[in-house]
C-alpha positions in Angstrom: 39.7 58.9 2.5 39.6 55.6 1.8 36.2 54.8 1.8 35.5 58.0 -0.2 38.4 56.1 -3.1 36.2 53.0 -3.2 32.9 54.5 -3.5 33.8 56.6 -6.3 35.7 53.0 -7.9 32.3 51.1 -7.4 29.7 54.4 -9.0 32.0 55.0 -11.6 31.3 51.2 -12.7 27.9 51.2 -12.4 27.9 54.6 -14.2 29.6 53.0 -17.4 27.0 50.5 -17.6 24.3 51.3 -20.7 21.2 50.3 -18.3 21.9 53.0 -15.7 22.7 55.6 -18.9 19.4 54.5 -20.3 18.1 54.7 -16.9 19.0 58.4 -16.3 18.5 60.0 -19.7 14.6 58.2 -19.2 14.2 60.0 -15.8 16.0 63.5 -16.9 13.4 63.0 -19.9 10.6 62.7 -17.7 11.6 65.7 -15.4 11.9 68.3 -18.1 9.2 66.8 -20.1 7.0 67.0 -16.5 8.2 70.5 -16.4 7.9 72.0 -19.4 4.6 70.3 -20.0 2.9 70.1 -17.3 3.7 73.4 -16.2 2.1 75.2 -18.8 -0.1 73.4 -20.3 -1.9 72.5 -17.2 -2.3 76.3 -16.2 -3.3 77.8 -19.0 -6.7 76.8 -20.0 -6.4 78.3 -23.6 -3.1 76.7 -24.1 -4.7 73.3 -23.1 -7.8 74.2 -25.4 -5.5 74.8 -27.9 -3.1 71.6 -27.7 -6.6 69.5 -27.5 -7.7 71.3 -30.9 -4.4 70.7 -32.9 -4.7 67.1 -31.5 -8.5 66.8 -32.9 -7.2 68.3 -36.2 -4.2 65.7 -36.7 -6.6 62.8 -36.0 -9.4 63.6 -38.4 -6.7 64.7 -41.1 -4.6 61.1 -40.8 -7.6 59.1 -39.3 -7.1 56.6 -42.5 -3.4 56.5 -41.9 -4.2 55.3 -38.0 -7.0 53.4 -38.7 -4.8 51.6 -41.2 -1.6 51.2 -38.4 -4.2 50.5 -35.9 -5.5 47.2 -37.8 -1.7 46.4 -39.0 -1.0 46.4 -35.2 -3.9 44.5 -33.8 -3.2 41.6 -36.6 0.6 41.6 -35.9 -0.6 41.0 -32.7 -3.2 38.5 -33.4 0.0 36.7 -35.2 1.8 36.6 -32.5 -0.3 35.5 -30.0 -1.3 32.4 -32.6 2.9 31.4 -33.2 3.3 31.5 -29.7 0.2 29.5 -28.9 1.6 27.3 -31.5 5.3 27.3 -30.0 3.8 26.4 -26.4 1.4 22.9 -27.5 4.7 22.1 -29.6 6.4 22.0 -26.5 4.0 20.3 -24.3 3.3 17.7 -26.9 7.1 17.1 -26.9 7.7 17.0 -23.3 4.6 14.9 -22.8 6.4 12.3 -25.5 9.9 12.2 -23.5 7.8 11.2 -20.2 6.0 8.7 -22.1 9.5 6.9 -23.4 10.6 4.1 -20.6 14.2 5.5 -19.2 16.5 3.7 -21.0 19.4 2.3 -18.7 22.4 3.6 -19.3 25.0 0.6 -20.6 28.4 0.5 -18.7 31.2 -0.2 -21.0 32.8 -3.6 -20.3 36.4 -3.9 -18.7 39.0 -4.9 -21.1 42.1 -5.8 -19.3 
C-alpha cells in the first residue's frame, strides 16, 4: 500500500511536467493519425489515387507561392549558416588571442599591520 502511495506521488510529478504532455499528445497524434490514415488510405486504391490527385492539383495551383517559400527558406538558411560561420571564427580568433597573452601573475596585496 505503500509503495502503490509513492508511485502514484512520483507519476503524478512527471505527469505535470509540459515535456511528458507534449510527449503524449505527439504519440496520441501519431496513433490516430496512423490509424485513420493509414488505414484507409492505404487500402483503398481509389482513395489513394484520389488523395495523390488533389495533392498534384494544390501544387500546380500554388507552385509560385512554394517556389517563392522554398527560395525564402533556402536563403534564411544560407543566412544562418554564414552568421554562425561568422559567430564560430569570432570565437576562435578570440580564444586563440587569450592563449597568446603571457598569464599575468596575480599580485598579493601587501600586509598592513
Amino acid at each position: 500500500m505503500m509503495m502503490e502511495e509513492q508511485a502514484r506521488h512520483m507519476m503524478g510529478g512527471m505527469m505535470n511536467s509540459p515535456m511528458t504532455q507534449g510527449a503524449m499528445m505527439a504519440a496520441t497524434g501519431f496513433a490516430a493519425g496512423r490509424g485513420l490514415i493509414g488505414g484507409v488510405l492505404l487500402r483503398n486504391p481509389l482513395l489513394l489515387i484520389g488523395a495523390g490527385l488533389v495533392a498534384g492539383y494544390l501544387v500546380h495551383k500554388y507552385e509560385k507561392e512554394i517556389v517563392l517559400a522554398a527560395t525564402k527558406a533556402m536563403g534564411m538558411g544560407k543566412d544562418f549558416a554564414l552568421q554562425q560561420k561568422e559567430h564560430l571564427s569570432d570565437l576562435v580568433a578570440e580564444a586563440q588571442e587569450q592563449e597568446a597573452q603571457p598569464p599575468q601573475a596575480a599580485e598579493t596585496p601587501s600586509p598592513q599591520a
